[in-house]
N, C-alpha and C positions, 0 to 999 in steps of 0.2 A: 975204451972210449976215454978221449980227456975228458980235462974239466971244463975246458972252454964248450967243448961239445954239449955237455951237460946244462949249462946256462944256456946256451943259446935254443936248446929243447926248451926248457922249462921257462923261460919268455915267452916264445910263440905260442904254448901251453894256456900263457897268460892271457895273453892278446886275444885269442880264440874267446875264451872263456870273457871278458870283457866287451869283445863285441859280440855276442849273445846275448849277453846280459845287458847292452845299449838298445839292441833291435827287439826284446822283449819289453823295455822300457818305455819305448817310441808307438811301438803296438799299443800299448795301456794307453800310452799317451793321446794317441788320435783318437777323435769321437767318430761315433757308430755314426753312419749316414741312415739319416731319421727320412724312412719315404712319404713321399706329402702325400696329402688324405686327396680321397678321389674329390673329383670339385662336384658342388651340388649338380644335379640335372633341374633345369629349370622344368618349372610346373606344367608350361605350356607345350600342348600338341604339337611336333613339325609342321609348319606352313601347307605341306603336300594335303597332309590330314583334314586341316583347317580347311584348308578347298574342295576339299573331296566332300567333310561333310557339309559344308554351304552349299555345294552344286547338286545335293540329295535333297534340299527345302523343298516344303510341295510349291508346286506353281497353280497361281489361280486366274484363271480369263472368265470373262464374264460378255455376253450377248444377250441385247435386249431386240424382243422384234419390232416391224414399223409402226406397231400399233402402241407401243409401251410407252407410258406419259410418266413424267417426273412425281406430280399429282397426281392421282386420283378423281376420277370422274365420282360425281355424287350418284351415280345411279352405272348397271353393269352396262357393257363391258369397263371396267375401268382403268386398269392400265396393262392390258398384254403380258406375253408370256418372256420370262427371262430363263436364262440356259447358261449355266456356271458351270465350270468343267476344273475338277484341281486333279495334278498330275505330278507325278518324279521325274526326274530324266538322271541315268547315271551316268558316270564317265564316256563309257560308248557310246550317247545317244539313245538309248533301247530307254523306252516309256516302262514306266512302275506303276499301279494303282492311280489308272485311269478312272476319275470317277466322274458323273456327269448327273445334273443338279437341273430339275425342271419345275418351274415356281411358276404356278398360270392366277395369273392377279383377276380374271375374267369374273368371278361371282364373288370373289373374297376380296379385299381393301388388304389384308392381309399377306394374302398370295396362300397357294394351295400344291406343295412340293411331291415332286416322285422321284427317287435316285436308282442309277445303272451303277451299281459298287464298284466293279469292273468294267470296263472294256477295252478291248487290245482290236490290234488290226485283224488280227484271223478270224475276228468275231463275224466280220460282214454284217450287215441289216442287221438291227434288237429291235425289237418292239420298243416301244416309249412303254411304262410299265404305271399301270393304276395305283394309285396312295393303299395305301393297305387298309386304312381307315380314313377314308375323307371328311374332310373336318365339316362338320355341320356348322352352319351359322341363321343370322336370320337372314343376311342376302338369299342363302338359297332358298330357305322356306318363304318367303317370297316371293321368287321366282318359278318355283313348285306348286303356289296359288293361282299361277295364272295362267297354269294349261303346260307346264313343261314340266311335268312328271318323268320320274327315272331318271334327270340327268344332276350330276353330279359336280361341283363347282369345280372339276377339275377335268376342262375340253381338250386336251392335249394327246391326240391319233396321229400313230406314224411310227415311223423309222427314224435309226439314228447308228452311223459308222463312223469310222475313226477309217479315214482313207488315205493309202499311203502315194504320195505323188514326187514325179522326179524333184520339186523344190520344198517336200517336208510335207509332214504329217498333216490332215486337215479334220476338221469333225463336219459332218455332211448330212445333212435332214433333208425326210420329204414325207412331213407330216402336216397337218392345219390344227388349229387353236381359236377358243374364241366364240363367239353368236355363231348361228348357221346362216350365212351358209360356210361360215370360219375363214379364215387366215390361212393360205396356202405358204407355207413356206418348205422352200425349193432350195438346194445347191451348198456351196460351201460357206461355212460363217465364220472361224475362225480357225487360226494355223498353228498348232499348237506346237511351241516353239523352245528350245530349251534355252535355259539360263546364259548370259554371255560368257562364263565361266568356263561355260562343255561348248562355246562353239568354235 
């Protein structure tokens, strides 16, 4: 081998070894790519959520009957029987904890309540259900002075459904309330309707 051979080995040699030593340089050189940190999740629920549980709020309708006065009479009857009814509705429409609310104002100023915890439409007819403890006051002893013994300040007899009809759910009494010979009330009172949210 000459010498020219030789040299020209021993440059490329160089060279080699040179740009190795550039591309290890240039490696150092460049900075690491730094990955961005996850971004906060904000606090608040998805909007879907936020609807979902808004349109789970109970709902409350309230019925007073024809005989129900803003005031009070000074002497009984005094103002009629009122029927509050609070309920759920979910997404599908399907009622939750139906509950129904009977307040008879007839010997108490106060009113004198009985509640159905439940009811659903498979229930058909409930009885209206007696106070567990009827509140004593002096209206009724009173009214127990002058010959109407046994009865009780709360006159509220009857039935009570949750009836399901081609234009929505109704609540549907045919019971009376009230002095005798009582307050017949008959037929549909209100339509128990769910939140604009589920309709």
């Amino acid at each position: 081998m000459t010498k020219t051979a030789d040299t020209t080995i021993a440059l490329k040699r160089k060279r080699s070894k040179g740009d190795e030593d550039s591309d290890q340089k240039a490696a150092a050189d460049t900075p690491t790519p730094v990955k961005p940190a996850n971004p906060k999740k904000p606090d608040s629920k998805p909007k879907d959520d936020a609807d979902k549980k808004d349109s789970l709020k109970p709902i409350k309708q309230v019925w007073q009957s024809g005989d129900f006065h803003k005031t009070g009479r000074n002497k009984p009857p005094y103002n009629g029987l009122q029927i509050s009814v609070q309920y759920k509705v979910d997404d599908a429409g399907k009622f939750e904890d139906v509950a129904v609310t009977f307040t008879d104002f007839t010997y108490s100023k106060d009113g004198v309540s009985s509640k159905i915890q439940a009811l659903a439409v498979s229930d058909g007819w409930v009885e209206v259900p007696k106070p567990v403890k009827p509140k004593s006051s002096s209206d009724t002893k009173a009214s127990t002075s002058k010959g109407d013994k046994g009865k009780t300040d709360f006159t509220v007899v009857g039935h009570v459904k949750i009836s399901g009809e081609p234009d929505g759910k109704f609540l549907r009494l045919r019971l009376k309330s009230g002095l005798e010979p009582g307050f017949q009330q008959l037929g549909f009172i209100m339509r128990l309707s769910p939140p604009p949210s589920s309709s």
